[in-house]
C-alpha positions as protocol buffer text, in pm:
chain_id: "A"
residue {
  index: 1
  type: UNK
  ca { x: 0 y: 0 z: 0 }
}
residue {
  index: 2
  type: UNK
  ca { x: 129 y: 317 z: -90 }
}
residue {
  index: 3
  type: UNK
  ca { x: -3 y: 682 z: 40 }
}
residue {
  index: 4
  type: UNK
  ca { x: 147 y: 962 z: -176 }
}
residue {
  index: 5
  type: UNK
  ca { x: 97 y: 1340 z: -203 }
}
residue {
  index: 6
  type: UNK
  ca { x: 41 y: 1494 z: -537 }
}
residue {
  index: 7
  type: UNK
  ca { x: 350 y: 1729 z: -452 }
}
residue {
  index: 8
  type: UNK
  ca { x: 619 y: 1403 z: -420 }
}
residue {
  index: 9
  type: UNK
  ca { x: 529 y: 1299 z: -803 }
}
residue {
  index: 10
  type: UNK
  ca { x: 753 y: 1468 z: -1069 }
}
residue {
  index: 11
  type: UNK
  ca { x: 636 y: 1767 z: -1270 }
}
residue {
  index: 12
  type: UNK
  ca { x: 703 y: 1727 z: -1606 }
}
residue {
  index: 13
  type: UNK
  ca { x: 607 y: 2000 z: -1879 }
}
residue {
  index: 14
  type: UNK
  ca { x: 270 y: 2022 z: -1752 }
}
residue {
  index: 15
  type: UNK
  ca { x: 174 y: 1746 z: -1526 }
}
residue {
  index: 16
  type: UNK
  ca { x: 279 y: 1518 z: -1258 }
}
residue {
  index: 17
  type: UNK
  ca { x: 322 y: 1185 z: -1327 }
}
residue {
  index: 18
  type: UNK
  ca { x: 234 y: 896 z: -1146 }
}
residue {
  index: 19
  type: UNK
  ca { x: 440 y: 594 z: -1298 }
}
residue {
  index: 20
  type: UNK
  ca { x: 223 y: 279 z: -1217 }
}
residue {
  index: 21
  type: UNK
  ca { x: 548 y: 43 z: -1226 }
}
residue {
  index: 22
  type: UNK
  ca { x: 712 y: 255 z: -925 }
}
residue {
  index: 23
  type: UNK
  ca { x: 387 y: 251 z: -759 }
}
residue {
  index: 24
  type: UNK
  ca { x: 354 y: -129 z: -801 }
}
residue {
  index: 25
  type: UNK
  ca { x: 0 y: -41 z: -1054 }
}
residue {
  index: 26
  type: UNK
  ca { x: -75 y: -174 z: -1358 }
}
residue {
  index: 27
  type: UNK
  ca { x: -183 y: 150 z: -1488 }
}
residue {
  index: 28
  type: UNK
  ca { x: 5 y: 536 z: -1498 }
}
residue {
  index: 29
  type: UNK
  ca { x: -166 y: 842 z: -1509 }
}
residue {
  index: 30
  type: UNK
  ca { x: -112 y: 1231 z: -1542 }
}
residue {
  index: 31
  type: UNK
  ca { x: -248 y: 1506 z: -1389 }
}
residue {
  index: 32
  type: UNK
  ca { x: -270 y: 1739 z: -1595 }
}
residue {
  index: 33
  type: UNK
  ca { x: -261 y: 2133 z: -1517 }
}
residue {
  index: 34
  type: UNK
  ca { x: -244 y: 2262 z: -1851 }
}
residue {
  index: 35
  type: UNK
  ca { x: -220 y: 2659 z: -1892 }
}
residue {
  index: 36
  type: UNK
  ca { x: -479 y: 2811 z: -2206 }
}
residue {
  index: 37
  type: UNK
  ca { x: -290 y: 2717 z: -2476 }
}
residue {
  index: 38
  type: UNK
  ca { x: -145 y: 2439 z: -2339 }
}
residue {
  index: 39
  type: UNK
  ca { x: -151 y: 2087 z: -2472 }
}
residue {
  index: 40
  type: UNK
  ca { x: 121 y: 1792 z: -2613 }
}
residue {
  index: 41
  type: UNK
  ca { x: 174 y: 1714 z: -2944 }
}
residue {
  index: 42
  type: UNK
  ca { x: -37 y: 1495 z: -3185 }
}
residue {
  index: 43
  type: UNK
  ca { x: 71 y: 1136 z: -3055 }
}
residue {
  index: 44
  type: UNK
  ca { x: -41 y: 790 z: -2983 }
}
residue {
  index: 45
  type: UNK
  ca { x: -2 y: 517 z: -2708 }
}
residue {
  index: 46
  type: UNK
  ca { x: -32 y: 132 z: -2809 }
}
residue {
  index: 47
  type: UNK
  ca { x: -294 y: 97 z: -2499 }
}
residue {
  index: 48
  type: UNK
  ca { x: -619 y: 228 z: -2405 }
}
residue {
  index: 49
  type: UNK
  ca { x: -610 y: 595 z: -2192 }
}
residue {
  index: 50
  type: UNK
  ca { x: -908 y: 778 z: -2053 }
}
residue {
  index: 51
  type: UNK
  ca { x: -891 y: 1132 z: -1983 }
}
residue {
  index: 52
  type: UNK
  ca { x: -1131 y: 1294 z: -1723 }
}
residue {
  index: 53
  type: UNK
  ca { x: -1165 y: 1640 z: -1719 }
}
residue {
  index: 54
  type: UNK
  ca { x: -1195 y: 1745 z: -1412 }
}
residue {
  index: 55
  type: UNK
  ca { x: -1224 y: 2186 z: -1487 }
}
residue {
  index: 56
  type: UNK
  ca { x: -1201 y: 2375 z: -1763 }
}
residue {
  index: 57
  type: UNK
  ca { x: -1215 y: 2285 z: -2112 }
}
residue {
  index: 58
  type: UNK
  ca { x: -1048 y: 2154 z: -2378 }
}
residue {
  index: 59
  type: UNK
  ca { x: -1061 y: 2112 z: -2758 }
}
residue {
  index: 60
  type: UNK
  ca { x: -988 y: 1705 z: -2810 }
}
residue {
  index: 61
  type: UNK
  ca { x: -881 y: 1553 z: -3118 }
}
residue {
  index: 62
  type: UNK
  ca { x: -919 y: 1172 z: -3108 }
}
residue {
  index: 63
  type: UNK
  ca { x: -832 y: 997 z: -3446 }
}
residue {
  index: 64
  type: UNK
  ca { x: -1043 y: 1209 z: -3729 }
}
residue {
  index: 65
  type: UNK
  ca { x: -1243 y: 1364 z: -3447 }
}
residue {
  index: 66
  type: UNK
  ca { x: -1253 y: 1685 z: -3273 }
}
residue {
  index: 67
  type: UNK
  ca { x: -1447 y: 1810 z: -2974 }
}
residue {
  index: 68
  type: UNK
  ca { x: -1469 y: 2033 z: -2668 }
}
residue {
  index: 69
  type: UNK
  ca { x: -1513 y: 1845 z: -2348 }
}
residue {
  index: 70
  type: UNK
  ca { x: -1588 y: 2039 z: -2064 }
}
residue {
  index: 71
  type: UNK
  ca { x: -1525 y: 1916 z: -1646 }
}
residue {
  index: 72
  type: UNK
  ca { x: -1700 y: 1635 z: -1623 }
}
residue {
  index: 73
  type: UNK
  ca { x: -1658 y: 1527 z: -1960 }
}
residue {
  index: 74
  type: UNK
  ca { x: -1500 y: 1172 z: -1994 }
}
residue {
  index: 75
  type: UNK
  ca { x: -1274 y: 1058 z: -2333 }
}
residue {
  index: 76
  type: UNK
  ca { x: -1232 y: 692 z: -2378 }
}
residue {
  index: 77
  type: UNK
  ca { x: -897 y: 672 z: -2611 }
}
residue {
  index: 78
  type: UNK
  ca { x: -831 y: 343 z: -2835 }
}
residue {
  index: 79
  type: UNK
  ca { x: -488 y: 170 z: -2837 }
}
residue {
  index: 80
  type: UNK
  ca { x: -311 y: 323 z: -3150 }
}
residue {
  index: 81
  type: UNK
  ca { x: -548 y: 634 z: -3194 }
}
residue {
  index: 82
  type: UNK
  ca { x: -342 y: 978 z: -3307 }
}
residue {
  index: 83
  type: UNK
  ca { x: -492 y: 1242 z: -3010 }
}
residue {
  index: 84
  type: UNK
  ca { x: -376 y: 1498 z: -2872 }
}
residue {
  index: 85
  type: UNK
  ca { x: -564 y: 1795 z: -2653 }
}
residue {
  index: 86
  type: UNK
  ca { x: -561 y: 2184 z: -2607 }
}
residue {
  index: 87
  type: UNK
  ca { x: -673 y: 2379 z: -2340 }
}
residue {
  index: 88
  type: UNK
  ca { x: -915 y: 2611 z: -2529 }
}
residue {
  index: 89
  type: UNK
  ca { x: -1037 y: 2806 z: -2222 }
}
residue {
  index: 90
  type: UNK
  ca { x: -895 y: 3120 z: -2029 }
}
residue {
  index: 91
  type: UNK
  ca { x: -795 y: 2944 z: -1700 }
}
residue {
  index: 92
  type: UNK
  ca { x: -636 y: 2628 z: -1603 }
}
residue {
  index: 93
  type: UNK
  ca { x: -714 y: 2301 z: -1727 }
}
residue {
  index: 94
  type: UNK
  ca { x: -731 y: 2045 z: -1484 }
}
residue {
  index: 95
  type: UNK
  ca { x: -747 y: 1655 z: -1604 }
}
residue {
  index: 96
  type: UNK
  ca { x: -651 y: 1310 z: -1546 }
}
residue {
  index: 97
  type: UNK
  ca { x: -517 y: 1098 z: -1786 }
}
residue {
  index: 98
  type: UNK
  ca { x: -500 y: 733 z: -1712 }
}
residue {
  index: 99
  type: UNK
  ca { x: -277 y: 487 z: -1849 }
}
residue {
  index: 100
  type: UNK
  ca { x: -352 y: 113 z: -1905 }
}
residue {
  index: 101
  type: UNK
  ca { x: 34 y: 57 z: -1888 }
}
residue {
  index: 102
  type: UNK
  ca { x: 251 y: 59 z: -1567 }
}
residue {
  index: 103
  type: UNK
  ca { x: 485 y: 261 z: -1774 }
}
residue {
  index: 104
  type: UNK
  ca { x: 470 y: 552 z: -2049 }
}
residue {
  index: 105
  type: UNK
  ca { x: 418 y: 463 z: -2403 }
}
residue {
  index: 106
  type: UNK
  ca { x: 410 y: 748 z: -2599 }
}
residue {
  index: 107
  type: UNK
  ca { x: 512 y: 820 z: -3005 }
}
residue {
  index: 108
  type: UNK
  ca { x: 462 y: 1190 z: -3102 }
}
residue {
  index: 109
  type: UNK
  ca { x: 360 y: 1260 z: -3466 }
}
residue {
  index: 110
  type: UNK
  ca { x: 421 y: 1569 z: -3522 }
}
């Protein structure tokens, strides 16, 4: 069993990172606190990830698809799906990403 504060994960770009295999989880996640503006490249991840948004809002590309997803809005992404996100509102976004990898998998396409 592990108890950890947000503050003791690295902060990287714009999230922390919890890495699921130095947490003994199957899964890793960020948490996102993306500035407007904000967001990663066009990439993709050869497992499933679900992001939550928890506040603000963000302009989401999955595959061919693009939407705004406001907090409380839920994104289910396939294994091998191009996505990437923006935060397309004036104050900070805040999500969580999860994983369904202990470890980052990540290829950036552009």
């Amino acid at each position: 069993m592990s108890f950890i504060n947000l503050e003791q994960l690295p902060f990287v770009g714009m999230s922390h990172e919890l890495v699921g295999e130095n947490q003994g989880t199957p899964f890793s996640a960020y948490i996102v606190e993306a500035k407007p503006g904000q967001g990663p490249p066009l990439h993709k991840h050869p497992y499933v990830e679900v992001a939550f948004t928890i506040e603000g809002c963000a302009t989401i590309t999955v595959g061919h698809e693009q939407r705004e997803v406001k907090a409380g809005g839920i994104v289910v992404i396939p294994a091998e799906t191009p996505h990437r996100f923006v935060n397309s509102g004036d104050r900070t976004l805040r999500q969580i990403d999860i994983h369904a990898s202990a470890r980052f998998i990540q290829t950036d396409l552009d």
